[in-house]
Kinemage of the C-alpha trace (Angstrom):
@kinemage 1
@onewidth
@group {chain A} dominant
@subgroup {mainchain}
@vectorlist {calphas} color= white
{ca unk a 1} P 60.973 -39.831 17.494
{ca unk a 2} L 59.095 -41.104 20.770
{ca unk a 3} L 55.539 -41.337 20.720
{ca unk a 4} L 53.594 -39.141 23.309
{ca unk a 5} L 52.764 -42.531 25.329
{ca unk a 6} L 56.480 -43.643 25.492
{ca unk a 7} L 57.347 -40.534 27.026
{ca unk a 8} L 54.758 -40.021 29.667
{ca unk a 9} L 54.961 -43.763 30.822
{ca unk a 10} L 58.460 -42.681 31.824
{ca unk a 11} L 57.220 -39.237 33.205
{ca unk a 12} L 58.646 -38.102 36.682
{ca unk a 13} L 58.581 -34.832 39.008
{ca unk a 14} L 60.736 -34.548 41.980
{ca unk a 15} L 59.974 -32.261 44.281
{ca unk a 16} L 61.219 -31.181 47.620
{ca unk a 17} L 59.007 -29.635 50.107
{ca unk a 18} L 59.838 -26.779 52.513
{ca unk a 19} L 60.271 -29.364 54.932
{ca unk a 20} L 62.353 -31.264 53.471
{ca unk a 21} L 59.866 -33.796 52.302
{ca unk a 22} L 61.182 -35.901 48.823
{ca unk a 23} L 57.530 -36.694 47.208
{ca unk a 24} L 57.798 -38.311 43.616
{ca unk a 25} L 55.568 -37.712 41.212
{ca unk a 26} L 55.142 -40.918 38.042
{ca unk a 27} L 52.784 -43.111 36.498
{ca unk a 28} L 51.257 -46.043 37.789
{ca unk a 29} L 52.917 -49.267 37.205
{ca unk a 30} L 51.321 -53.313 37.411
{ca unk a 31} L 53.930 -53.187 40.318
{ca unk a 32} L 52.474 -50.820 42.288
{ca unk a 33} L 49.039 -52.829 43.951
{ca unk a 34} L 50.443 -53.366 46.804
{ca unk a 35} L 51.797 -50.024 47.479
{ca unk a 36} L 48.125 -48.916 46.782
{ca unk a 37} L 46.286 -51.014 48.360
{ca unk a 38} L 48.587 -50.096 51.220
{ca unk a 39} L 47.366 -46.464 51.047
{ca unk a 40} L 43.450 -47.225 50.702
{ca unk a 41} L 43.856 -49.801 53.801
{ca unk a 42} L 44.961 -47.301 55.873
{ca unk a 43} L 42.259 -44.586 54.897
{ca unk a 44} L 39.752 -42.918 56.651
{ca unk a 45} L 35.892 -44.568 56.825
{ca unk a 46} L 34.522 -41.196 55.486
{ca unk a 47} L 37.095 -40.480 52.972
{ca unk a 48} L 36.469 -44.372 51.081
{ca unk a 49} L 32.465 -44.064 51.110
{ca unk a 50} L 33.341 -40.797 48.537
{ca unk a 51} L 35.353 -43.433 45.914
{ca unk a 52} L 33.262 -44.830 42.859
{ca unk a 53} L 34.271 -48.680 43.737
{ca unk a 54} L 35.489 -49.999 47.693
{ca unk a 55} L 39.315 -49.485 47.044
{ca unk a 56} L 39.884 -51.659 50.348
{ca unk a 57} L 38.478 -54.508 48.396
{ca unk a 58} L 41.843 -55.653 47.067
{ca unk a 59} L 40.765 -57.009 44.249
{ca unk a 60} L 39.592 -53.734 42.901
{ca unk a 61} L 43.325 -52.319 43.207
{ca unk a 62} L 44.864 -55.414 41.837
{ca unk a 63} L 42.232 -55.251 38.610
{ca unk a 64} L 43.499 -51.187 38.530
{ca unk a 65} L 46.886 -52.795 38.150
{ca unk a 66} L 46.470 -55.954 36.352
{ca unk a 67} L 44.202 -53.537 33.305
{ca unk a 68} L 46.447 -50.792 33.443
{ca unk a 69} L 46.181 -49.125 29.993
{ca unk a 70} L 47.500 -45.398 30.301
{ca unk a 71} L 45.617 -44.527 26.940
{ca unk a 72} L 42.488 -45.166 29.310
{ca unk a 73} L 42.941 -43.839 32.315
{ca unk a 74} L 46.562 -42.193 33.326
{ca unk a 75} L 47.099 -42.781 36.956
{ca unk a 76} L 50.084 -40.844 38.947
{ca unk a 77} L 51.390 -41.976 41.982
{ca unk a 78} L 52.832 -39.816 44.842
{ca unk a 79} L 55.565 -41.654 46.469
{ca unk a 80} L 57.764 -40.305 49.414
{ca unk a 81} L 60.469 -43.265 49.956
{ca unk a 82} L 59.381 -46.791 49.018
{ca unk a 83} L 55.264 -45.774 50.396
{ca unk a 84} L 52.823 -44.272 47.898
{ca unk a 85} L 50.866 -41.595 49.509
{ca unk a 86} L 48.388 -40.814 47.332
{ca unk a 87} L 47.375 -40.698 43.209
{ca unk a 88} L 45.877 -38.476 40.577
{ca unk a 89} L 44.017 -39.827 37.863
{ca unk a 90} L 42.843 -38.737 34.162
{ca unk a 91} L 40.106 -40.918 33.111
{ca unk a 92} L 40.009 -39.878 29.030
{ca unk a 93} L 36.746 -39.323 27.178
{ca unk a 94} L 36.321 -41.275 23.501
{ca unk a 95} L 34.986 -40.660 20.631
{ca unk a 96} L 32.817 -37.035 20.931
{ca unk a 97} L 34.317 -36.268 24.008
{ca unk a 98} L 38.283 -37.794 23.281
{ca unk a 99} L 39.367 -33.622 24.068
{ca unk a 100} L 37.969 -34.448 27.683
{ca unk a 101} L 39.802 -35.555 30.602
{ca unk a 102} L 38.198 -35.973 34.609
{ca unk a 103} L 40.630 -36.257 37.099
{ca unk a 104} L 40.209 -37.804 40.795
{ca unk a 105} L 42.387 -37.284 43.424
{ca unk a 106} L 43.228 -38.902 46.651
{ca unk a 107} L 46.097 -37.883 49.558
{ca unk a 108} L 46.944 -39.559 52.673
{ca unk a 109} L 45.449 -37.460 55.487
{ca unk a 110} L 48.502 -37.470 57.194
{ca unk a 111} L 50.127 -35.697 54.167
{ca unk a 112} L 46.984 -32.988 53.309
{ca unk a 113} L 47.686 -29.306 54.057
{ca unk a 114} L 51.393 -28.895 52.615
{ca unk a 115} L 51.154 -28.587 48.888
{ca unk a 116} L 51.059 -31.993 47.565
{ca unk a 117} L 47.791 -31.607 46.469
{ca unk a 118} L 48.605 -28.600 44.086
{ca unk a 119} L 51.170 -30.743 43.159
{ca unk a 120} L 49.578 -33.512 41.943
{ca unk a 121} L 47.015 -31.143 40.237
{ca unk a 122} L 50.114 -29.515 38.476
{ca unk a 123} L 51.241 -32.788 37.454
{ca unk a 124} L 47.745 -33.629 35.682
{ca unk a 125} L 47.500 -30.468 33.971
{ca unk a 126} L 50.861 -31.193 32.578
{ca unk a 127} L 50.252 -34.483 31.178
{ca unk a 128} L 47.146 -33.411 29.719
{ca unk a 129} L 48.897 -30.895 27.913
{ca unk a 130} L 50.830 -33.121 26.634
{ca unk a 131} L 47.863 -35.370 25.449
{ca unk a 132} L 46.522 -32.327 23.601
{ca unk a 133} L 43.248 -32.374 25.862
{ca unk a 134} L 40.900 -29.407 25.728
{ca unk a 135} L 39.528 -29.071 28.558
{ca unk a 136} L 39.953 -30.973 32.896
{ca unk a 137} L 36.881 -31.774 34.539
{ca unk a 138} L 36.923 -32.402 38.331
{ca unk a 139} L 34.350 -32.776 40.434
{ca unk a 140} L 34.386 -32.146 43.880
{ca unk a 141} L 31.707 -32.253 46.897
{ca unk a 142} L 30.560 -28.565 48.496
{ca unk a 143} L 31.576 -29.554 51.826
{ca unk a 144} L 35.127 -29.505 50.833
{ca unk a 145} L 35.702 -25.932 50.124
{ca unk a 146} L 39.339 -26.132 50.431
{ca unk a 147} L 39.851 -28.533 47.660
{ca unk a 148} L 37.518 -26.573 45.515
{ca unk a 149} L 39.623 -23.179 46.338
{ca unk a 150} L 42.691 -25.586 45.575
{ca unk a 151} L 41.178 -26.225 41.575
{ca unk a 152} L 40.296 -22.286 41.509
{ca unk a 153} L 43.613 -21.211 42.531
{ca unk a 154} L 45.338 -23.424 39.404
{ca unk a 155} L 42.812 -21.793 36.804
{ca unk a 156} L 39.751 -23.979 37.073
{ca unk a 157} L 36.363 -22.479 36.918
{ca unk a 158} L 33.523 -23.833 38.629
{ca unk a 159} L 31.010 -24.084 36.266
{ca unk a 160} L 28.008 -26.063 37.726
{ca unk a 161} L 26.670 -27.486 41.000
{ca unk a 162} L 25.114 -30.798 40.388
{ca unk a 163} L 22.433 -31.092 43.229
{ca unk a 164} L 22.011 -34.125 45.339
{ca unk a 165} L 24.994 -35.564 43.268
{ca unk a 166} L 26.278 -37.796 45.641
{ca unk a 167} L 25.026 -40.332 47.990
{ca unk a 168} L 26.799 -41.133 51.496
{ca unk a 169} L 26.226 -44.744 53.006
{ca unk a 170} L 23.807 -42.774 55.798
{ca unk a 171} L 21.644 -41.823 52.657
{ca unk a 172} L 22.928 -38.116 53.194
{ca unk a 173} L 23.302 -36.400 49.625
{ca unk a 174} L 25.735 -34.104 48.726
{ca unk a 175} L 25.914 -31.193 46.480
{ca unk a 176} L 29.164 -31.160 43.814
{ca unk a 177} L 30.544 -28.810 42.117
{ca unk a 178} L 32.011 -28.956 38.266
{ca unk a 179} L 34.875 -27.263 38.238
{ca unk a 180} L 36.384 -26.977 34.560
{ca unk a 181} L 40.188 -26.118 33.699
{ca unk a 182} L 39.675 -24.822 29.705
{ca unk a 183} L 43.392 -26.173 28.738
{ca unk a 184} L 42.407 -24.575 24.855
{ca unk a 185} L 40.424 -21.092 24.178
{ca unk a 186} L 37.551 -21.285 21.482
{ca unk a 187} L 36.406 -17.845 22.861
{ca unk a 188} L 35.444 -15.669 19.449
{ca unk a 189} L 35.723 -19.020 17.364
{ca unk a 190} L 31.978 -19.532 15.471
């Protein structure tokens, strides 16, 4: 039998939009930096000054590539034709928190607004199933109620606002909330 690794390195989700729009859903591959970098050169100032590291720097998305190890973090890619437009990630906790998983997302502007997002939230959940995680952690700034609502609608609960959380390069702070998807229920278990 497969491993659980074997068969989520070869995981895929077609789906077609109202639209019409083909979007492909799979995990990252060491041939996909320049198909990233692609997407983060093409991003909006304001939407790069809320990543952890300067994706623009290409060397960043070339080490993502180069160090890809999906038992670390499990990137998915959303492609539409040969261009990705955006990626999910589940950065895995070890040792006392290996049931843990916190997932970042980012989607090309010009694609926001028409489901992909829910999509590639779906897509997460589903692997982490998979994995056997307990619970999906994502955090997301207050000012972007609509991604927040987004989490809510697909189950997750938001559980804490971190104050101040976040620092913009003007020095403005920003509020996030932890929003928590509880993938197994301890509820009554003592």
């Amino acid at each position: 039998m497969t491993d659980v690794w074997t068969q989520l390195a070869r995981y895929r989700q077609v789906k077609v939009l109202p639209d019409g729009l083909r979007v492909l859903l799979r995990p990252m591959t060491k041939d996909d930096a320049d198909k990233l970098a692609a997407l983060f050169e093409s991003a909006a100032p304001e939407d790069l000054e809320r990543f952890r590291s300067d994706p623009t720097d290409r060397s960043v998305v070339e080490s993502w590539a180069a160090n890809l190890d999906l038992s670390q973090v499990f990137p998915i890619m959303v492609q539409v034709n040969d261009r990705i437009i955006g990626d999910v990630t589940i950065h895995f906790g070890s040792k006392y928190q290996r049931h843990l998983g916190w997932l970042r997302l980012f989607l090309d502007r010009e694609f926001r607004r028409r489901g992909i997002g829910t999509l590639m939230i779906r897509a997460a959940i589903d692997v982490a199933r998979r994995l056997g995680l307990h619970q999906l952690i994502a955090l997301v700034p207050t000012d972007q109620p609509q991604v927040i609502k987004a989490f809510q609608n697909l189950g997750f609960r938001d559980e804490f606002t971190h104050g101040d959380y976040a620092m913009l390069q003007d020095g403005r702070t920003l509020d996030v909330a932890e929003l928590v998807l509880y993938l197994v229920d301890h509820t009554g278990e003592f």
